[in-house]
N, C-alpha and C positions, 0 to 999 in steps of 0.2 A: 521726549525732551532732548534725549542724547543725539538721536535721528537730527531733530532739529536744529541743533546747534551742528554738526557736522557741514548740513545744507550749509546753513551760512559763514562756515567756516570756509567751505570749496567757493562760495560768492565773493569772500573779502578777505582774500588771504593774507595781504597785507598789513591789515588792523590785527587780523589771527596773530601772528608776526608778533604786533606791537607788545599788544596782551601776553603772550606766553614769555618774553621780554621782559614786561614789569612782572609779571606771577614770581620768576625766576629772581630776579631783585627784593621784593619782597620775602621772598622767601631766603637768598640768602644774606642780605644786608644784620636781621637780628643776630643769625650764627657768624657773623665775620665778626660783629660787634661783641658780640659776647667771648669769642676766644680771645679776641686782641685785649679788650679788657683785663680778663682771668690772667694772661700769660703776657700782661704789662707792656705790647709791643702799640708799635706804631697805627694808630687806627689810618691813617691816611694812605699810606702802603695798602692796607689789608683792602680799605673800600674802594681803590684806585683799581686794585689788581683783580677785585672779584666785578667790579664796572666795565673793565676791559674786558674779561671773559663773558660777559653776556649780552652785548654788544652784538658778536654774531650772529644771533638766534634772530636781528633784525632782518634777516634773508634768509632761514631755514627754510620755505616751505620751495624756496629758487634753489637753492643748491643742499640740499642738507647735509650730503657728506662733506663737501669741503667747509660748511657749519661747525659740524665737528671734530674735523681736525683742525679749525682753526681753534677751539672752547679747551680740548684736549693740550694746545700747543701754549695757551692761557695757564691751565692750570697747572704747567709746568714751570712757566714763570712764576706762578704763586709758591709753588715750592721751591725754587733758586732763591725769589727776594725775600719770604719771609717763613723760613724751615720749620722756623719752633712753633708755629700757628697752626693745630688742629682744626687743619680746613677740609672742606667736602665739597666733594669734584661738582655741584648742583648745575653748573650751566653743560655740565660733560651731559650731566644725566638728562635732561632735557633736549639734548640735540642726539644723546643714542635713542630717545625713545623715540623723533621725533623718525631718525630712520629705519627702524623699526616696522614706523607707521605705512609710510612712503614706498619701501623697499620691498626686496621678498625677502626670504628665509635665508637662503643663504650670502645675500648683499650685508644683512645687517649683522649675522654673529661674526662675520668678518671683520666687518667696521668694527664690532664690540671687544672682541678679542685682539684685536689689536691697539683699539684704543686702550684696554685695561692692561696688557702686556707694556706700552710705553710709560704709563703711571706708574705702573709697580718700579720699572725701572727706574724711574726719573726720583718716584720716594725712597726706594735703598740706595739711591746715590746721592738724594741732597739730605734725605732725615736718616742716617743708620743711624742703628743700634737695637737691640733686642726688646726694648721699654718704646720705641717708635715699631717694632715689628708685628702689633695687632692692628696699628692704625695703615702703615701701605697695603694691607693686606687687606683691610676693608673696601678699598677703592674695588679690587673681583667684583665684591658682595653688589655694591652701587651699580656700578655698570653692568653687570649681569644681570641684575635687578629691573634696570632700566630696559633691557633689551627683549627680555623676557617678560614684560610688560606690553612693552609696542608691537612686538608680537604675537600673543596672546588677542591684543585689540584689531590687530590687522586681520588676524585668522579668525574670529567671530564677526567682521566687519565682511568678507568675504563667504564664510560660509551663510547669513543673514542673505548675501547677495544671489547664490548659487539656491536657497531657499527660494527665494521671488522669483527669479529667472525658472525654476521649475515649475512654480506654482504656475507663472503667466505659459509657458509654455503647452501646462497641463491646459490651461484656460481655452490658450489657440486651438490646441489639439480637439478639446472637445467638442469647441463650435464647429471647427470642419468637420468632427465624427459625425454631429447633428447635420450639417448642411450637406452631408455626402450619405445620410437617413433620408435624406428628403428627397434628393436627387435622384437615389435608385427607386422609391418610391413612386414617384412623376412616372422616372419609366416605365416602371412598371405598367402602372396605374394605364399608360399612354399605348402601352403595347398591346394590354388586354384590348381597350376601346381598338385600336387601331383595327388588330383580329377581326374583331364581331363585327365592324361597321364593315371594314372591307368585304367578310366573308356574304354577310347577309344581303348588303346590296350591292353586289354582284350577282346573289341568285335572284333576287330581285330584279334586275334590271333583266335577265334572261327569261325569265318566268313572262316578264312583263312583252318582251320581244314575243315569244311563243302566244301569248295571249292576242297581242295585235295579228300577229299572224294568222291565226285561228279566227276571229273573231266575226270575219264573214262568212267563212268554206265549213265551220265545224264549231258552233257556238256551245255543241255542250264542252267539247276539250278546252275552250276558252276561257266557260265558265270554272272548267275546275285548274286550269292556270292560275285565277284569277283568286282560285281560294288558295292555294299553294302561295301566293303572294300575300293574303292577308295573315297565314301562318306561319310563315318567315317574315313578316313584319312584327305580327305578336311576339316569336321570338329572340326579336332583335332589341326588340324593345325590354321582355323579362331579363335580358342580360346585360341590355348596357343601365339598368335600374342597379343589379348585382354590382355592377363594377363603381359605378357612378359611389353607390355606398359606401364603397372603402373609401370614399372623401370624408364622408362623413366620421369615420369608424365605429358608429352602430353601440352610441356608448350607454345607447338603453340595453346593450344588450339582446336587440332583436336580432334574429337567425336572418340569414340569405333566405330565398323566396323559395330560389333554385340550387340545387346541390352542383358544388365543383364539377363542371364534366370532366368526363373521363372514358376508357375506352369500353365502357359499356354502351356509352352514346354515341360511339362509332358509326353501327350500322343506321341510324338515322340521320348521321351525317354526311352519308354517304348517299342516303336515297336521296336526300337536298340535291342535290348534284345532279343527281341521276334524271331529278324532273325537270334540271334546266338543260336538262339534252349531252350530258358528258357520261359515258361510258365510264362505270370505275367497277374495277376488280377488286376482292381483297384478299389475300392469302395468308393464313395464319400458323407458325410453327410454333412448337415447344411446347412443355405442361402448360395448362390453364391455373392460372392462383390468383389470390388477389396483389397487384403489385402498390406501392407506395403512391400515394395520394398525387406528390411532385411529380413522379414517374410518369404519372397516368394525365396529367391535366399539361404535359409537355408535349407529349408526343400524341394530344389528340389535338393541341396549338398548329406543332410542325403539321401537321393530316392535313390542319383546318386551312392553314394557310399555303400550300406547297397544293393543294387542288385550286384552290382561289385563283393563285398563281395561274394554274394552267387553264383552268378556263377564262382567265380575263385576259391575258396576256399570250398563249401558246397558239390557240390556232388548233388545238390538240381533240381529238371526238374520243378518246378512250386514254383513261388512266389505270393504275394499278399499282395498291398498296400491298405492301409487304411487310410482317411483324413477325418476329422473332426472336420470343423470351430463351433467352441464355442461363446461364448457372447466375452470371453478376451482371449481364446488361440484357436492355430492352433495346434490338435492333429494327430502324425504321427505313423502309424503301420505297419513297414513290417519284413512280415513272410514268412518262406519258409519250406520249407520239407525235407533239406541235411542231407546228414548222417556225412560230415565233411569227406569227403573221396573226396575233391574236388582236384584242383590243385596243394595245399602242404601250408603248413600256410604260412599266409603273418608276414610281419613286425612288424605292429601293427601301424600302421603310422594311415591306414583309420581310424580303430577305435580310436584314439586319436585326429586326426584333426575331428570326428563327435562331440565327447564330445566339443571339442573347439567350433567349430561350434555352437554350441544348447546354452553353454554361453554366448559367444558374442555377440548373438539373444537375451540376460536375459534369456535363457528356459534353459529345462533339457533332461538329455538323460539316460536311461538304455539300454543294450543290455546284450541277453546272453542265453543260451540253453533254450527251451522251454520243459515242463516235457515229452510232447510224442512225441520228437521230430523235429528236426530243431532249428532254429536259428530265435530270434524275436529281434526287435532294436524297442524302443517306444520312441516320444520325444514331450516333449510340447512344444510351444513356443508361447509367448504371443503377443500379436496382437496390444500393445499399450506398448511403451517404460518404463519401471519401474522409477517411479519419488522420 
């Protein structure tokens, strides 16, 4: 309800205006009436001089300090024309509150304190005496009252505000946390696929080349091309089923078909290669252990794709990898011999899902012409999660 009336107080400031105008009238017209009464003075003075004081307030929410020096400058005259009238400053305190409202902290105890400062003065100089010395002395109490009011409402009206602004903020923030879940996901998701379909048909399309070749001069090496091609099809197929599933995310709870590769699956990944006619060495240093699942299913990615590389694109008849488990990292070296006169540049897809790759492991990745020759892809990757 208070919300609400705010709203349409910032819509029709002007009627706001009007309202807080007559509120202030109403309010003080019974107490003017009632003092000039009790203390036998002029009622027409008393309602003339507290009509002129609130009068201002009909353009508080346009100027509201000069509002209240003019209500302040009012109630000064009320004490010049009629002393002996126990009057209350009510339009003062209506336009310190309304700056209060309006203002900040330190614009309004200025105004306040100064307007209460010229009251005190103006009531020990038109009402002294010790029997008038409880009442100038209330005018503090009123106006501090007032100011510490519209303050109060300013500062819960603002902290209300910095609430929402958080809350919506929190809101933003999360849908981008979700929509940048989603994002790294796709990639993911897009880079496995990309891996497996490049790597397999690739060896496919070689296998396939070997088999026409064969096919009239040596039909048994054709026929077993030819099965080499239906098992790198099988395989291509059990794995893009594995990846395809993380769409789904398997919320029966069924297992993968096929276990994460990893460099256990190396050396068959290697012989793939090797029957689509690419020469590959592999050289292994350091203790044998089991390394970290990420470890392992990265750097057998970089293998997968950085020979792909070389056979579809180099030109290259022998490659040679290179591992080397460290105290904290798994180092990865393969080289090859192309002249870059292979099958016609690719996209740049592989090498950017490798780099991907090697960060989201925490490692690193360089790839790039070797000085005599060929193409080298080098990658670290650490063996214990960066903390």
């Amino acid at each position: 309800m208070i919300e609400r009336y705010r709203d349409w107080q910032r819509m029709r400031p002007a009627l706001a205006d009007v309202i807080a105008t007559l509120i202030c009238l109403a309010i003080g017209v019974p107490i003017a009436l009632t003092t000039a009464y009790q203390q036998h003075k002029r009622v027409s003075v008393t309602m003339a001089v507290l009509l002129l004081s609130c009068l201002p307030l009909l353009v508080r929410s346009r100027w509201p300090i000069p509002v209240a020096a003019a209500t302040v400058l009012a109630c000064e005259l009320s004490f010049a024309l009629t002393p002996a009238v126990a009057s209350t400053p009510i339009s003062v305190i209506f336009a310190l509150y309304w700056v209060a409202v309006t203002t900040d902290r330190a614009t309004s105890w200025r105004t306040g304190c100064a307007s209460a400062a010229v009251l005190l003065l103006s009531g020990l100089l038109f009402r002294p005496g010790v029997e008038r010395l409880a009442e100038n002395l209330g005018v503090l109490g009123w106006t501090g009252a007032a100011i510490a009011l519209g303050d109060a409402l300013r500062s819960r009206r603002e902290l209300l505000l910095s609430y929402r602004e958080r809350a919506e903020r929190a809101e933003r923030t999360k849908e981008a946390e979700a929509q940048k879940r989603v994002t790294e996901e796709r990639i993911r998701i897009a880079r496995e696929l990309h891996d497996v379909v490049a790597h397999h048909i690739t060896l496919v399309n070689a296998q396939a080349g070997v088999a026409h070749h064969l096919m009239r001069r040596d039909p048994e090496h054709a026929y077993q091309a030819l099965e080499r091609i239906r098992d790198t099809s099988r395989a291509a197929l059990d794995e893009l089923r594995a990846t395809v599933g993380l769409l789904r995310g398997r919320d029966d709870g069924e297992e993968p078909r096929e276990p994460t590769p990893g460099l256990a699956d190396l050396p068959a990944l290697l012989d793939s290669f090797r029957h689509a006619g690419l020469t590959v060495g592999l050289e292994r240093g350091g203790p044998d252990g089991e390394l970290p699942q990420l470890t392992e299913l990265t750097a057998y990615r970089i293998i997968q794709e950085a020979l792909t590389n070389t056979h579809k694109h180099a030109g290259a008849g022998a490659a040679l990898v290179r591992l080397e488990t460290g105290a904290a990292a798994l180092t990865i070296t393969v080289t090859d011999d192309g002249n870059g006169r292979g099958g016609g540049p690719g996209t740049g897809h592989g090498m950017i899902g490798m780099h991907e790759r090697a960060r989201s492991a925490g490692g690193t990745l360089s790839a790039g012409p070797r000085p005599g020759g060929g193409f080298r892809v080098h990658a670290e990757l650490p063996l214990r999660p960066k903390g």
